[in-house]
N, C-alpha and C positions, 0 to 999 in steps of 0.2 A: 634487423641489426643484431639479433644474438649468436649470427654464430662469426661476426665480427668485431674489430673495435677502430673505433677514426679518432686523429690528431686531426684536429683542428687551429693550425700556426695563424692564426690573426691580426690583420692588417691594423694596427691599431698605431700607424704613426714613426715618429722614433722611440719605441719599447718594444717591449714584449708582451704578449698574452696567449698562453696556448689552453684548448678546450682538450679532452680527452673524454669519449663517449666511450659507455661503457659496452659490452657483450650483452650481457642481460637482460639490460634495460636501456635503451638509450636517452630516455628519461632521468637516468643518474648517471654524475660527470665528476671529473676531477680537474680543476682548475688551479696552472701553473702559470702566477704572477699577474698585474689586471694593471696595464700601463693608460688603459681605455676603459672605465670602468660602460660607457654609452652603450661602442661595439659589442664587449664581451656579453652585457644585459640582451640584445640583440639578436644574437645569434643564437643567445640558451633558449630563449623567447621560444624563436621559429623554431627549434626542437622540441620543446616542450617540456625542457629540464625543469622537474622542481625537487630535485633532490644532488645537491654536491656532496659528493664521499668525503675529497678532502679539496680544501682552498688552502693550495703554498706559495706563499711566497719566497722566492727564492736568495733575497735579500733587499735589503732594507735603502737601494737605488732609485729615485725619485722615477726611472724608467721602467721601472720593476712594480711600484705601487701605488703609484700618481691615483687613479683609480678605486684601489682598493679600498679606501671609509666609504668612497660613496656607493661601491657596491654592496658591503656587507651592511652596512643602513639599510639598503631600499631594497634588496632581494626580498622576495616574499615568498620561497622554498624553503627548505630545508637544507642547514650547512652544517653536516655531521662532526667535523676534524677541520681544526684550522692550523699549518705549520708557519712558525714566523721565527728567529731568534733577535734578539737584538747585537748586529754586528756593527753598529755607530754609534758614537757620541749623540744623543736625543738633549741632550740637558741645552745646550747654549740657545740663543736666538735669533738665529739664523731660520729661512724659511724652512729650508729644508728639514733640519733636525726639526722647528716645530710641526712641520705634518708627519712626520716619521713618529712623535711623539703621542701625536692625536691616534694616530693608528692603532701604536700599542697599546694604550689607556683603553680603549674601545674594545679592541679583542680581550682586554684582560678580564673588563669589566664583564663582559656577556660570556666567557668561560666560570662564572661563576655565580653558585646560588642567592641570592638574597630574597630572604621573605618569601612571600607570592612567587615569587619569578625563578624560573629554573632559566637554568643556561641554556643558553641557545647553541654552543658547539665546546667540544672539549678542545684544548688548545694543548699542540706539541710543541718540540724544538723540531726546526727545518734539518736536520741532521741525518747524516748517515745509520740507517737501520737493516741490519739482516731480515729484518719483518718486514712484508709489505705493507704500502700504504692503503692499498685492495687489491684484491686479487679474486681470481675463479678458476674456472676448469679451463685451461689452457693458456692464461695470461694471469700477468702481474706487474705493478706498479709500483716501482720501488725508488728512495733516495739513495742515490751514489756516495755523498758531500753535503756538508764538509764533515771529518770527521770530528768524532764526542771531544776527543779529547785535545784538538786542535780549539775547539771553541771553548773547554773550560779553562786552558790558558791566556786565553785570550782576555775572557773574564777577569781570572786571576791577577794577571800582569796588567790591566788596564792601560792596555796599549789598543787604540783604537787606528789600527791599517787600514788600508780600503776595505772597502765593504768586497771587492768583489771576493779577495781573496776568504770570503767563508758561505760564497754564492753554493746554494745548490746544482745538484744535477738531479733530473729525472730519470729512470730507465724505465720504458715501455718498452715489453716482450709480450706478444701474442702469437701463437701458431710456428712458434718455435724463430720467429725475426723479431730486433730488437733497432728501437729506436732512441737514441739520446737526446736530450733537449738539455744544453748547455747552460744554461743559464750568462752569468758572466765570471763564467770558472776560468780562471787563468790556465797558464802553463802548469805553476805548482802543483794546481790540485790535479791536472788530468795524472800526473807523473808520477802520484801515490795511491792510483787507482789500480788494485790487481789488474793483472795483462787478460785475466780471464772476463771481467766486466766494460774489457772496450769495444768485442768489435762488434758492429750495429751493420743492419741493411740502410737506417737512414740517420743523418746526425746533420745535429740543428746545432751549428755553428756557434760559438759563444761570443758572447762582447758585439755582437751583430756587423760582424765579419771585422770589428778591428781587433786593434792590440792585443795579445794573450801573455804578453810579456809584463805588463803593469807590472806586476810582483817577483822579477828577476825570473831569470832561464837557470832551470834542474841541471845539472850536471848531466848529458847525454840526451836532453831534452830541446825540438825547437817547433815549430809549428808543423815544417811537413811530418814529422814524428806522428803528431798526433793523429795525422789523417790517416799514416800507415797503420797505424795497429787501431785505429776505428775501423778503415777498410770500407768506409760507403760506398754503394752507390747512388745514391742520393744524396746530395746536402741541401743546406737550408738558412738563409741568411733573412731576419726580421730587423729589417732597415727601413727609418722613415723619410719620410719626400723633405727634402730640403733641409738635411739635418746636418746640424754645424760640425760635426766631429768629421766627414768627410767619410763616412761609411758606405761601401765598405771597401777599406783598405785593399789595394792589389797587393799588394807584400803579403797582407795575412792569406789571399786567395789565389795565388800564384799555384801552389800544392795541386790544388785540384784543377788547373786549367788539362788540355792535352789528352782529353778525352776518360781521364782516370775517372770523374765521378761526374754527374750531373750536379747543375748546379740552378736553384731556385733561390727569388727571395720575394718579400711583399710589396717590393719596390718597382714601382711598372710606370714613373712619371715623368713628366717636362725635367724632373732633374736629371734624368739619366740618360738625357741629350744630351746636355751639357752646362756647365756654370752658371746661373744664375744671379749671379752677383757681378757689377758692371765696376771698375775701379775710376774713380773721375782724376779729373788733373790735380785735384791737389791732394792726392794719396786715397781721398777716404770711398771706400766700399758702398753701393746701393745695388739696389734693386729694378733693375728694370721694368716698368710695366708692360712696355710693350713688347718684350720680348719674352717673361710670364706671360702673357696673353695668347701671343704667336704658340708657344710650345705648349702652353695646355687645350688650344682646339686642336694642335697636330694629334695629341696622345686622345684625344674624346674622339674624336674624328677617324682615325685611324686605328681602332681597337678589334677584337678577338673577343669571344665570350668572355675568356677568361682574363683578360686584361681590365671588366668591366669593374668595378667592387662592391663586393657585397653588401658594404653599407656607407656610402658616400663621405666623409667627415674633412671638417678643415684640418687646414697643418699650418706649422708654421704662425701660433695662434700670437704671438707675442710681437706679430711685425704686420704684413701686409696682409695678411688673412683677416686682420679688421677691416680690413677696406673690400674684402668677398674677394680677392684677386686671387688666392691660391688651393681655391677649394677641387682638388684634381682629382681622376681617378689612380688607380693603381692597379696591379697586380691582385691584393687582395688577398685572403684566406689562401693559405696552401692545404688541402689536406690529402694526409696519407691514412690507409685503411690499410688495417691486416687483419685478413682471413683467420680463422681459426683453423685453415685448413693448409694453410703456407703461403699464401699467395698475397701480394703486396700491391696496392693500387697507389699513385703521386699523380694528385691532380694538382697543375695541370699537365695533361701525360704529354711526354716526348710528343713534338709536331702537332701539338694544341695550341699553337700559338704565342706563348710567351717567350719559348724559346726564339721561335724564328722573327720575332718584333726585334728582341734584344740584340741577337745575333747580325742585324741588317745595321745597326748603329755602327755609328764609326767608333765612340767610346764608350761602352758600356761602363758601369759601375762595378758589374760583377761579373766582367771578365780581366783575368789582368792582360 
């Protein structure tokens, strides 16, 4: 692995989690957002990572860090830099604000001395830096987003917007190709990013192929915009099995149909046959089981290496996944590796099969 570096985009449901191995060592990692704190544990495992550069999270989205206390509790490596901001409301009592709270308390407290006990990591703002976040001899890991001074108004004015709109971006550049990991950056932000930091060989979709619009459209800004002056040819949609928001959107994935960019996501299930949800006569929405049943031996039954998943996990934990009914596979881990020498590997590669599963559907999710 030194004279490369791999993205690791993880199947970790409806979120996000991405691993980034290093050149050097592939024993030390940089980990962007932990929606699965299980998976992400998992995967460093069978590497053998016990050292992270930096652990960011890219805001403070219950999709974004579901995860994250229970991973930094039970890691038992070494977690050098942790970037987090607070871009929500944490005070009321709501679930959400209280584990968004729990979070921060936790990282504040172990960025800091007391007594006996030395910190366990120094703690950043998730912010836009001309520094990288690591870097070496042909690569470098940098934050895009949000900008300093976008979040000290923010501060300021205590005005709590969505979170997405102060969501990180990632840049990974090795061997002179450049990959983006969108975090859930709206329109806004890609539209105040110089023209010279967007175009990428591969980009990881934001808001996991929905909306980009949450936070109003730029004046001369729309989504196929974004894809133009990215310019992939790869993209990458981390969408989970049966997830309520309906991801991912054809409208936001229209842009790249028509042969302009390839298109992956971690999503390889019985949902992406079709609806899983039965409407009965008196209006209200259920669940079929027998036809979850039917379309999860079709997808077990009918799989590719790569349609297998690396690490098996329920979904959909708050409905019939108590009952063991929707423990599916997927698509799984996407990863991209760049050479240090130019050269770019996306597994899983063109006619490895996930393409040509999806492509046989009548409706894909992530075709429009």
């Amino acid at each position: 692995m030194k004279d490369r570096l791999a993205v690791y985009m993880l199947d970790v449901g409806q979120g996000d989690s991405t691993i980034v191995l290093l050149p050097d060592d592939p024993r030390r990692a940089v980990v962007f957002d932990c929606a699965d704190d299980h998976v992400l544990r998992k995967v460093l495992h069978d590497w053998h990572v016990g050292v992270i550069e930096a652990f960011v999270l890219s805001h403070l989205d219950q999709d974004h860090i579901a995860g994250a206390l229970a991973f930094l509790q039970e890691f038992t490596g070494e977690i050098r830099h942790v970037y987090l901001s607070v871009d929500r409301d944490v005070s009321g009592d709501h679930e959400e604000a209280k584990r968004a709270k729990a979070l921060l308390d936790h990282v504040a407290e172990q960025s800091q001395d007391e007594g006996a006990r030395k910190r366990r990591w120094e703690l950043h703002p998730n912010m836009r830096d001309h520094r990288a976040i690591v870097e070496g001899p042909g690569w470098t890991i940098r934050l895009l987003a949000p900008a300093h001074a976008q979040a000290v108004k923010h501060e300021r004015d205590g005005a709590w917007e969505a979170a997405n709109r102060y969501s990180s971006i990632l840049r990974v550049e090795a061997g002179g190709n450049v990959m983006l990991v969108g975090g859930d950056a709206p329109l806004l932000s890609w539209s105040k990013l110089p023209s010279t930091e967007l175009p990428a060989k591969v980009f990881r979709i934001p808001h996991h192929g929905g909306a980009m619009d949450d936070d109003g459209v730029p004046p001369g800004w729309d989504v196929a915009r974004v894809y133009r002056e990215v310019g992939a040819e790869t993209a990458l949609i981390s969408v989970g099995t049966n997830n309520a928001y309906g991801h991912p959107a054809k409208s936001w994935i229209q842009p790249l149909t028509g042969g302009a960019c390839r298109l992956l996501c971690t999503q390889l299930t019985a949902r992406c046959h079709g609806p899983l949800d039965v409407t009965q006569a008196d209006g209200t929405t259920v669940r079929d089981p027998d036809e979850v049943s039917e379309l999860r031996e079709r997808v077990i039954t009918q799989h590719h290496q790569w349609t297998v998943p690396q690490y098996r996990h329920l979904t959909d934990r708050h409905r019939a996944v108590r009952a063991g009914q929707l423990e599916v596979p997927c698509a799984g881990t996407v990863v991209v590796t760049f050479h240090l020498d130019g050269r770019v590997d996306v597994l899983p590669a063109p006619g490895g099969g996930h393409d040509g599963i999806v492509d046989g559907w009548e409706q894909p999710l992530c075709r429009a």
